[in-house]
Backbone as a chain_set.jsonl record, in Angstrom:
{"seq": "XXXXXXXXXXXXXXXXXXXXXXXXXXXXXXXXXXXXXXXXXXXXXXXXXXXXXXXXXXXXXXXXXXXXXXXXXXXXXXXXXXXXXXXXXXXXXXXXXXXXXXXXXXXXXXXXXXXXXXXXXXXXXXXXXXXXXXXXXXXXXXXX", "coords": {"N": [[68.061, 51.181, -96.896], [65.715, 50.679, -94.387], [64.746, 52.671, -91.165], [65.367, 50.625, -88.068], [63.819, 49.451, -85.324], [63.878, 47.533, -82.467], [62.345, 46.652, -79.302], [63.244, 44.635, -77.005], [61.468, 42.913, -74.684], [59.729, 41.276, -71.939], [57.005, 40.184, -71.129], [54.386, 41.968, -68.495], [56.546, 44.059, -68.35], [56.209, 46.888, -67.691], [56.762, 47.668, -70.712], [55.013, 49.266, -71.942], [55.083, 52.048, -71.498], [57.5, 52.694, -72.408], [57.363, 52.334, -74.702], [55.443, 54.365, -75.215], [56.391, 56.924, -75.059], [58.642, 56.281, -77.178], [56.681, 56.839, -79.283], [56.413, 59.594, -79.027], [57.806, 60.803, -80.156], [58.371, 62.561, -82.992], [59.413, 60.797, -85.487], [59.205, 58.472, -84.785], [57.362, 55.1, -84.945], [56.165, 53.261, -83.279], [55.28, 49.784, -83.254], [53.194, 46.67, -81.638], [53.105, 44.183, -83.145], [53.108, 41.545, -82.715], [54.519, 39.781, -84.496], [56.541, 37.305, -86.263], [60.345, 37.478, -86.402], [62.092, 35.678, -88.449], [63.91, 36.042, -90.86], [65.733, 38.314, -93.042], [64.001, 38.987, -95.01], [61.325, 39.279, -93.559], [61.603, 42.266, -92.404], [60.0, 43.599, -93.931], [57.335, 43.241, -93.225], [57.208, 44.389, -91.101], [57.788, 47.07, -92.005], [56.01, 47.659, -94.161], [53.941, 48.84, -92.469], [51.955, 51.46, -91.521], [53.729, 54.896, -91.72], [53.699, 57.517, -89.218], [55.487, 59.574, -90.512], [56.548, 59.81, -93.362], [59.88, 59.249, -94.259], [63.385, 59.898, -94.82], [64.508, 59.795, -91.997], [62.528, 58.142, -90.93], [61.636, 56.253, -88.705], [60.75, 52.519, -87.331], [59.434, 50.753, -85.427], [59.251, 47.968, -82.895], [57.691, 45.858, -80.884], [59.415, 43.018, -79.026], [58.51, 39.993, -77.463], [58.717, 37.55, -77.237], [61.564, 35.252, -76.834], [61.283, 33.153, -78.832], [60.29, 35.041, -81.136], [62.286, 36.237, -82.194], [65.164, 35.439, -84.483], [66.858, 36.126, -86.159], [70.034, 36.11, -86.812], [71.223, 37.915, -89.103], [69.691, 40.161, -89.123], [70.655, 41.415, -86.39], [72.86, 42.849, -87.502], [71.778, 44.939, -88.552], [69.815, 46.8, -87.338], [68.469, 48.805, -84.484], [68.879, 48.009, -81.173], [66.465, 48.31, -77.843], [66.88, 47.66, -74.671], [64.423, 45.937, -72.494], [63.924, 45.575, -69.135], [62.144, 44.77, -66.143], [61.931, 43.452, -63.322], [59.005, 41.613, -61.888], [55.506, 40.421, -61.489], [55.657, 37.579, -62.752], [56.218, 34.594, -63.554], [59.167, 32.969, -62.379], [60.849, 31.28, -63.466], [59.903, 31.416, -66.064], [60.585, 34.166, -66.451], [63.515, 34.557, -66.248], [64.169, 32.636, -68.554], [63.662, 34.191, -70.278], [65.143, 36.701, -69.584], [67.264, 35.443, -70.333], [67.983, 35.399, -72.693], [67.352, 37.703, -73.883], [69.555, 38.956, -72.719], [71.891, 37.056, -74.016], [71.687, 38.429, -76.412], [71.612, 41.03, -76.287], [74.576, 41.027, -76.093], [75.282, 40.441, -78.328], [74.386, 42.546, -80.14], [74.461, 45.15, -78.84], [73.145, 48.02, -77.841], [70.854, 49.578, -75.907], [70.324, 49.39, -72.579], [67.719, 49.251, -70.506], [66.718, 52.014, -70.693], [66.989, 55.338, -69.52], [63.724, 57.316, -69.27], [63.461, 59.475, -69.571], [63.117, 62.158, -71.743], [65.011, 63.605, -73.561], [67.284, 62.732, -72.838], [66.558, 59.479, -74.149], [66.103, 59.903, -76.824], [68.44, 61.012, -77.26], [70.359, 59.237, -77.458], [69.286, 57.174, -79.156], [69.314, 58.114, -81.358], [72.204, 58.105, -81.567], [73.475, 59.905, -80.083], [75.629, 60.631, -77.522], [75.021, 59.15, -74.045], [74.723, 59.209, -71.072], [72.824, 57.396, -69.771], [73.226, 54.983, -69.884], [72.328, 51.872, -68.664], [75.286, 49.973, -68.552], [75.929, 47.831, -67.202], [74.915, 45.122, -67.219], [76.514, 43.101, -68.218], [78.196, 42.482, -66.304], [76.689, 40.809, -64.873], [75.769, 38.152, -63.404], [74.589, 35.366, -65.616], [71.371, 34.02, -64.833]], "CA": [[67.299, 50.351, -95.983], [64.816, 51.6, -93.846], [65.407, 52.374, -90.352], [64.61, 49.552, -87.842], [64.002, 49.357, -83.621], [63.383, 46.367, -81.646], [62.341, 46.603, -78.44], [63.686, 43.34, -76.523], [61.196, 43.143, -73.297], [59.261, 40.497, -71.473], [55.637, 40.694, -70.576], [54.785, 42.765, -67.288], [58.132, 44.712, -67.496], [56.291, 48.321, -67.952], [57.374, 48.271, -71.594], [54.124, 50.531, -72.495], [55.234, 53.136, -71.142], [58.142, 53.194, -73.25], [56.244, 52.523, -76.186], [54.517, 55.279, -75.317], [57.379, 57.829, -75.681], [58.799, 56.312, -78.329], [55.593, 57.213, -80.203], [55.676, 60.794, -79.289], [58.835, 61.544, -81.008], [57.764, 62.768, -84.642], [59.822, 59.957, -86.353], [59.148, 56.925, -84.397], [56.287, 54.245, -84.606], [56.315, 51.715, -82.189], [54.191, 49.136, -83.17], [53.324, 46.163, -81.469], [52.57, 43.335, -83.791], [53.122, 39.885, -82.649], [55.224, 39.125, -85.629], [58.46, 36.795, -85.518], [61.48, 37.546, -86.957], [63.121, 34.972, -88.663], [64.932, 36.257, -92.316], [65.371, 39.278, -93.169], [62.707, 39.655, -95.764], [60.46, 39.894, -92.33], [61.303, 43.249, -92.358], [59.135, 43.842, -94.309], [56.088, 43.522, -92.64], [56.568, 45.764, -90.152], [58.126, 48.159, -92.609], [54.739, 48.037, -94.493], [52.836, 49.236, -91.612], [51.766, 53.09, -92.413], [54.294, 55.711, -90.532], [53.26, 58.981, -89.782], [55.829, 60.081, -91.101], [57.393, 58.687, -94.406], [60.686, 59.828, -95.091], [64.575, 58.707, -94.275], [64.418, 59.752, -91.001], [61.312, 57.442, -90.167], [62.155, 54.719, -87.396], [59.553, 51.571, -87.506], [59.514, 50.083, -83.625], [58.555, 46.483, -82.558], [57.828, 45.054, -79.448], [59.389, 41.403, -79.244], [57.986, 39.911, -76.133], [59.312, 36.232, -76.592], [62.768, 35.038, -77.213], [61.084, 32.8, -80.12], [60.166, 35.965, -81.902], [63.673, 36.773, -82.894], [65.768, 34.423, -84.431], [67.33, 36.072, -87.667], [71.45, 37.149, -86.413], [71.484, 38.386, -89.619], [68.949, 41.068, -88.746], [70.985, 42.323, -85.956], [73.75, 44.58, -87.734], [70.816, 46.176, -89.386], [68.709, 47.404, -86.442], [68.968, 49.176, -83.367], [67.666, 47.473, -79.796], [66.63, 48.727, -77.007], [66.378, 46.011, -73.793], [63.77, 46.682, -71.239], [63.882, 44.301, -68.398], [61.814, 45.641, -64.784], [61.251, 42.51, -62.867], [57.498, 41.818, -62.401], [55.388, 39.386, -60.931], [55.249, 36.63, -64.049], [56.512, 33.057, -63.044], [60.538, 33.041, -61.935], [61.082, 30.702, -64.609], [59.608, 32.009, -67.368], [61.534, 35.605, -66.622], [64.752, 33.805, -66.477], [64.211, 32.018, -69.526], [63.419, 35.199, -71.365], [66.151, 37.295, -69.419], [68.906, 34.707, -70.926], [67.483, 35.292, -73.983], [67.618, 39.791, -73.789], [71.057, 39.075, -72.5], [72.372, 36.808, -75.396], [71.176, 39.086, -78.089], [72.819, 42.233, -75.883], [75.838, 40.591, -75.968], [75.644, 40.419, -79.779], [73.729, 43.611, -80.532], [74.551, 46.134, -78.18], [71.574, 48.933, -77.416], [70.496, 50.571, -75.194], [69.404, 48.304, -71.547], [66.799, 49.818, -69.069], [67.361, 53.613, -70.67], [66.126, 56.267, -68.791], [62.654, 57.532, -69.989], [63.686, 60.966, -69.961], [63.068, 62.213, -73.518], [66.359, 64.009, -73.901], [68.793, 61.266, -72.931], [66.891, 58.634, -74.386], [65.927, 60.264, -78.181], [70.252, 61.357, -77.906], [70.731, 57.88, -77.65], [68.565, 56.218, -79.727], [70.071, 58.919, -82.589], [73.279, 58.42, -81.93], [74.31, 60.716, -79.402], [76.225, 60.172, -75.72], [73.81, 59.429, -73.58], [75.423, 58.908, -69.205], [72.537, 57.259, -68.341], [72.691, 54.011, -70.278], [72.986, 50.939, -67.73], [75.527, 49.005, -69.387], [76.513, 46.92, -66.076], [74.485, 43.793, -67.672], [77.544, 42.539, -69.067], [78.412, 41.997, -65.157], [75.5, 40.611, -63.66], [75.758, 36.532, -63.902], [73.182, 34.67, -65.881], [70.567, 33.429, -63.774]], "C": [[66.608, 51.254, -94.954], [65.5, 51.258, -92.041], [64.313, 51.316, -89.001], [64.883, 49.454, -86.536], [63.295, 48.37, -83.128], [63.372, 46.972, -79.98], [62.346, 45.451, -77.625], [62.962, 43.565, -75.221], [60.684, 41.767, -73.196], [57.524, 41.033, -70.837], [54.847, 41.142, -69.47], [55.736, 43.4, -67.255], [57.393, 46.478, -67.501], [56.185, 48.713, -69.523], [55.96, 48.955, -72.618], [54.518, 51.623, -72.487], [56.482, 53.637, -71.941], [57.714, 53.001, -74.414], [55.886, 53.793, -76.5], [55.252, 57.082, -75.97], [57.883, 57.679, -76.656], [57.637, 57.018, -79.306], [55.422, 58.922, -80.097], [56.719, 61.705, -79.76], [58.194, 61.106, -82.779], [57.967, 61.805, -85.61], [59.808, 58.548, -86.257], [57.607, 56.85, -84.507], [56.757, 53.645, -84.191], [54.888, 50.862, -82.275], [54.551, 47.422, -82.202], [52.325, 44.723, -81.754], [52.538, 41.812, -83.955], [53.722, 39.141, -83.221], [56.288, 38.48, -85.133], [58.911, 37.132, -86.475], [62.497, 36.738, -87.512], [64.51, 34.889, -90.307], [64.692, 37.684, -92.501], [64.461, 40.262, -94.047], [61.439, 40.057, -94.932], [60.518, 41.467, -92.033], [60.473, 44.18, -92.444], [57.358, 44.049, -93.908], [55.675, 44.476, -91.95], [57.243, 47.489, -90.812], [57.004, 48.756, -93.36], [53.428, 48.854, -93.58], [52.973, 50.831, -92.035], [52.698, 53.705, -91.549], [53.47, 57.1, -90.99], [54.248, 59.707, -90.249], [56.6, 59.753, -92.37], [58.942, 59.338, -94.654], [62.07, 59.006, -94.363], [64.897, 59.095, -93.228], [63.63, 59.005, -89.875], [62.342, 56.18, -89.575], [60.543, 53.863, -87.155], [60.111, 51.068, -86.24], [58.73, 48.839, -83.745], [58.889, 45.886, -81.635], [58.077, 43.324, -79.731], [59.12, 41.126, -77.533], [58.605, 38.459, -75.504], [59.985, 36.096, -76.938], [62.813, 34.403, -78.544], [60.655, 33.818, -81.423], [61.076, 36.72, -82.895], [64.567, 35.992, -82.963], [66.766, 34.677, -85.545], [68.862, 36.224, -86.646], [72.218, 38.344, -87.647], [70.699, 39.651, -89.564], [69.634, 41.912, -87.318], [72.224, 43.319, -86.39], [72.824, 45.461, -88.647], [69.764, 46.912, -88.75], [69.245, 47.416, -85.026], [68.029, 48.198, -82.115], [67.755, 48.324, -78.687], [66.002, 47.588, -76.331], [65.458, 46.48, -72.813], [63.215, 45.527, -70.355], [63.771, 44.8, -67.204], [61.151, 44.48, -64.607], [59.881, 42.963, -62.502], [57.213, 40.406, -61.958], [54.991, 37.862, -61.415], [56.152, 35.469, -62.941], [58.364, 33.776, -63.113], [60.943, 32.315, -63.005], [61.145, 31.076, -65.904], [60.607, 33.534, -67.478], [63.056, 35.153, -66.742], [65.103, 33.66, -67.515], [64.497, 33.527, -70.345], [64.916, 36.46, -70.984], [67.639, 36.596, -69.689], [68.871, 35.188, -72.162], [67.814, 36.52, -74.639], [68.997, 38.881, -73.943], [71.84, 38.644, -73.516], [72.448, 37.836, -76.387], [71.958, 40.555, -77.52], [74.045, 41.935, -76.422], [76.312, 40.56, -77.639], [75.644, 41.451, -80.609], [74.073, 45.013, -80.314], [73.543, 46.484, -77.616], [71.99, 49.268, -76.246], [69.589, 49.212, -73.796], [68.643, 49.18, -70.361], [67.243, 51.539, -69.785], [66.173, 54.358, -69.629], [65.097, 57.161, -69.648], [62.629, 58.978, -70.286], [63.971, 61.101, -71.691], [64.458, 62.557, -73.938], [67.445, 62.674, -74.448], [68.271, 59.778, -73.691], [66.874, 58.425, -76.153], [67.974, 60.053, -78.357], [70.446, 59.795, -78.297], [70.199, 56.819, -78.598], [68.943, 56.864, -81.924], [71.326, 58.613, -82.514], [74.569, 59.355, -81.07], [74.718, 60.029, -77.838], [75.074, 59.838, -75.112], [74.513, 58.065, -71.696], [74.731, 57.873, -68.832], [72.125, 55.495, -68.87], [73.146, 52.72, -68.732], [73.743, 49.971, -68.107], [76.743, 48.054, -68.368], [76.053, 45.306, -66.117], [75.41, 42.576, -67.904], [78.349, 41.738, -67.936], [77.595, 41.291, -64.36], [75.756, 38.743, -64.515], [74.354, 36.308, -64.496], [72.522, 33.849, -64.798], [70.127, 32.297, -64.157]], "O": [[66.944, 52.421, -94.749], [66.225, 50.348, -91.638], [63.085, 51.248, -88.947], [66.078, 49.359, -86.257], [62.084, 48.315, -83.34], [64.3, 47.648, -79.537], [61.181, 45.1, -77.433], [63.546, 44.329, -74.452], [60.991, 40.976, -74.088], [57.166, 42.064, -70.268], [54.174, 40.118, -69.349], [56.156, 43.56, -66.109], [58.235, 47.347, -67.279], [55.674, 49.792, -69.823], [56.017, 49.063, -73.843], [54.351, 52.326, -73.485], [56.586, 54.842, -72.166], [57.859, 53.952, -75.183], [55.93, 54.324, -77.61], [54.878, 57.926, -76.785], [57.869, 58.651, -77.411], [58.058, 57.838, -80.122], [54.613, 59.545, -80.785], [56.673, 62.934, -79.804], [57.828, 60.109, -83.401], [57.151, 61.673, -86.522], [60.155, 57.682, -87.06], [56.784, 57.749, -84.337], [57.878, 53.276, -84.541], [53.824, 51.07, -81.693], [55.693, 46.988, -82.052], [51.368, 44.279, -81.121], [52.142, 41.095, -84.874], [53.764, 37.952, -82.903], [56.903, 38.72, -84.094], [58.243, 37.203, -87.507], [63.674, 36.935, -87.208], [65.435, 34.139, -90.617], [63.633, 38.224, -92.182], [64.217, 41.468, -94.007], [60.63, 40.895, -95.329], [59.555, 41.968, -91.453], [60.155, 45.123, -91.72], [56.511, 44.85, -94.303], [54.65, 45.156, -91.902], [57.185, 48.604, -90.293], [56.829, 49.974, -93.383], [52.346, 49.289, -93.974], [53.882, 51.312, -92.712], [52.687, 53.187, -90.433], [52.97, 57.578, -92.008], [53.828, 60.838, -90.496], [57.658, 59.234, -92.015], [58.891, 60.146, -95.581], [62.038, 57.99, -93.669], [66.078, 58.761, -93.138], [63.76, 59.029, -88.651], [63.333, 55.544, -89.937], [59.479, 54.421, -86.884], [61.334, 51.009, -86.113], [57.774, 48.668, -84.501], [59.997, 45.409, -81.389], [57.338, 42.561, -80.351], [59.453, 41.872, -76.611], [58.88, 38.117, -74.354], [59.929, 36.73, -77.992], [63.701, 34.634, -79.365], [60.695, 33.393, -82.578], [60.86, 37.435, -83.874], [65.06, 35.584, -81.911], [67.477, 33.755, -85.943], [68.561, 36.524, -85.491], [73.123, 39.163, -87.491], [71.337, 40.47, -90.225], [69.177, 43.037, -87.117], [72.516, 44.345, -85.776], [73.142, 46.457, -89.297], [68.927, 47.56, -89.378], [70.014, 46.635, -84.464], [66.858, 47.826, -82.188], [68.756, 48.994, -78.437], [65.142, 46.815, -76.753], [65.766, 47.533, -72.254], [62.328, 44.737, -70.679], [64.783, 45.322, -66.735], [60.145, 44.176, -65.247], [59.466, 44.115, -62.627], [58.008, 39.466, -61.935], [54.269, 37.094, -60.779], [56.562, 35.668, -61.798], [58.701, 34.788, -63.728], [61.653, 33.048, -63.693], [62.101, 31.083, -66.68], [61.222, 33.857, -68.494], [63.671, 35.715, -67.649], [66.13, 34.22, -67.897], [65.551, 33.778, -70.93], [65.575, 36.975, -71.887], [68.755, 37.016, -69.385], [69.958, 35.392, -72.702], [68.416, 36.56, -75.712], [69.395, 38.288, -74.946], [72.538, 39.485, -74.082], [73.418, 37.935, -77.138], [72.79, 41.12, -78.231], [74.527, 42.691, -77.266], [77.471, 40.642, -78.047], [76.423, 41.589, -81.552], [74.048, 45.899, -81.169], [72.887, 45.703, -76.927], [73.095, 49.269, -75.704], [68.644, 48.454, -74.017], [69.246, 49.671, -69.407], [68.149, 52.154, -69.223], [65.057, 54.058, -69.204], [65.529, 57.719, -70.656], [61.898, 59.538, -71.103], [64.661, 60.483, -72.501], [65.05, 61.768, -74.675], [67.957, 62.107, -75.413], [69.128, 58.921, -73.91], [67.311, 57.453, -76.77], [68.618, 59.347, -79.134], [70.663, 59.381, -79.435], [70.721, 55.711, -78.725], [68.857, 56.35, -83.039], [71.867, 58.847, -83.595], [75.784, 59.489, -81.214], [74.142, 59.116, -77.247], [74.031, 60.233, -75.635], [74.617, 56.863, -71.455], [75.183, 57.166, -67.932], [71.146, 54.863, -68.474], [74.131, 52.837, -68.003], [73.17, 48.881, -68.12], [77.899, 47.722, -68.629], [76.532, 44.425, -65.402], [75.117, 41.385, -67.8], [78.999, 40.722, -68.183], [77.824, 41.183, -63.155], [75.856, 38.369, -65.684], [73.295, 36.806, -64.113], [73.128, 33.12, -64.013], [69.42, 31.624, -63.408]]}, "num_chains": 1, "name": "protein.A"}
């Protein structure tokens, strides 16, 4: 199976900018294609997209932006997430909604929440390795 990264954000949070790194490690694409997620033959779509690099080290990235975008549970023991949630000045409601939504799927998934953009710590982590600077205090913070 090929390898597979969600990026769990909300719209205004910044999450270009991690896009942006993801993309400048040799083995990641980060695309961001609007697609939903609901079986896991969806994979497929964004597995079809071209990588620059083809081989079994390639990582395919996808920005999900709305909570309706991702709906398989059978799709999460087969792909990594990372959560990226930097309040922002969108409606109070609507961020809520969508930050119940991250949080659920943490709670099921794991990943990586708010990593630090530093290339080091957040490639170790996204491979596999330690990585100090994950924030994984989510798990404490009440739903809003």
């Amino acid at each position: 199976m090929k390898k597979i990264l969600f990026i769990m954000t909300h719209l205004e949070s910044g999450w270009e900018e991690l896009a942006k790194v993801l993309n400048e490690h040799h083995n990641i694409v980060c695309f961001t294609t609007g697609y939903s997620y609901h079986h896991p033959k969806d994979l497929d779509f964004l597995t079809n997209h071209l990588h620059k690099k083809d081989n079994s080290a390639s990582i395919w990235a996808d920005v999900i932006l709305h909570n309706k975008d991702f709906t398989c549970k059978a799709l999460c023991k087969h792909c990594k997430f990372i959560y990226w949630d930097h309040p922002s000045d969108i409606d109070p409601v609507i961020y809520r909604y969508r930050l119940r939504g991250m949080t659920e799927y943490y709670r099921r998934t794991g990943g990586l929440w708010n990593p630090s953009l530093e290339r080091d710590g957040l490639f170790g982590a996204i491979f596999g390795r330690e990585d100090s600077l994950i924030a994984s205090e989510l798990l404490s913070r009440p739903l809003v």
